[in-house]
N, C-alpha and C positions, 0 to 999 in steps of 0.2 A: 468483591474480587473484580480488578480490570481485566475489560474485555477484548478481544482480538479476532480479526476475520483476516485470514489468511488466504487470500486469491493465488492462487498456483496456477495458471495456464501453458506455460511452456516447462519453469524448473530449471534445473540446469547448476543448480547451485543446494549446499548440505539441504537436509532435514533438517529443520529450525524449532519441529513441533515440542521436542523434548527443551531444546532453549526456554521456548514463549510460556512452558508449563513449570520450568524449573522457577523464572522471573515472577509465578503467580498468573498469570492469565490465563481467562477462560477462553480458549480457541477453538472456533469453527472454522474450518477448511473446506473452499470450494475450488472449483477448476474450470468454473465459467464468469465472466462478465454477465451474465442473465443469472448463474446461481445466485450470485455476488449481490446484486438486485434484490433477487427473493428475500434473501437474508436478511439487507435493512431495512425491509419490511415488516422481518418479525421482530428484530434487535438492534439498536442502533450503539455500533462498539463502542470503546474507548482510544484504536487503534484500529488501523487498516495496513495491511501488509501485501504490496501488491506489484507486480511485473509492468514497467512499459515498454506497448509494444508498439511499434511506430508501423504504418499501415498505410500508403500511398492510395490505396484502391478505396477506402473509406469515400463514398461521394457526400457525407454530411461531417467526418470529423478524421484527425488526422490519425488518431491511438484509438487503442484500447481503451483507456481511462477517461475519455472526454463526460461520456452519458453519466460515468461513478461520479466522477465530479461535480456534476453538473447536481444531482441528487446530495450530495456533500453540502453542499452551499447552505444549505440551509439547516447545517448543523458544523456550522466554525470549530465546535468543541474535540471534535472527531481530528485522529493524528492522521495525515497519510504518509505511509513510508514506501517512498518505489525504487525499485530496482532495475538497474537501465545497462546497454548497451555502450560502452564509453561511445563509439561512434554515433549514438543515437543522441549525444548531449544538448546538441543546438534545437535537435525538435522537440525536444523535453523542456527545456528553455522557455519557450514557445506558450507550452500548456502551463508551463508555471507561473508564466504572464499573466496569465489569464485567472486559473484556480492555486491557492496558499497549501504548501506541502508542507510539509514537515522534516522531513528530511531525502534525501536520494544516496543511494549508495549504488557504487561503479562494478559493474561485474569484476573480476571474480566476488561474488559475496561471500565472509565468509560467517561465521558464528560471533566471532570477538567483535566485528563492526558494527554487526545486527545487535547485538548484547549492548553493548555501548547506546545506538542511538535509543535504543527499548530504556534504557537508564536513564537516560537523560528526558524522555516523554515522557516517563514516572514522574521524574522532580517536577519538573513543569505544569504536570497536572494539579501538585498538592500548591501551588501559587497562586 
């Protein structure tokens, strides 16, 4: 069974849990960047589902996602799917320079978008 670690920090968008469980995945849900952490400590997913949050006050990185990523790297196989601010795009840009996404979807998220790109990281995976 594919696996899933669902990073919630802010929200703002459906409950996806019954989505990510209807598609087969095994989901863990945290609400911190440090839970987030813990987590690929004990499992390292199939899929990551996670918020960026663009962060000005950061004195070593600009998001939320910099450190996840930064631990990422050295498991390529792992999806990351984020969810962004449209306004946030060009600093998102930025981190995608840097660390390989997988996919970004523009707020409003809805279910059908989230369902689709989870579809498509399935196919992908069996390649």
């Amino acid at each position: 069974m594919p696996s899933l670690l669902s990073i919630i920090e802010l929200g703002g968008y459906p409950n996806l849990l019954p989505l990510y469980q209807r598609l087969g995945f095994s989901v863990e849900v945290v609400n911190s960047q440090r839970k987030a952490r813990s987590a690929l400590k004990k499992r390292m997913p199939d899929v990551i589902v996670a918020e960026y949050i663009f962060q000005s006050d950061f004195r070593d990185r600009t998001s939320n996602l910099e450190t996840l990523m930064a631990v990422l790297q050295r498991h390529p196989e792992v999806k990351v799917i984020v969810f962004y601010l449209p306004e946030q795009a060009e600093k998102l840009a930025l981190l995608e320079a840097r660390f390989p996404l997988f996919a970004k979807i523009a707020f409003p998220v809805t279910a059908d978008r989230v369902e689709a790109v989870l579809r498509l990281a399935a196919v992908t995976s069996l390649n």
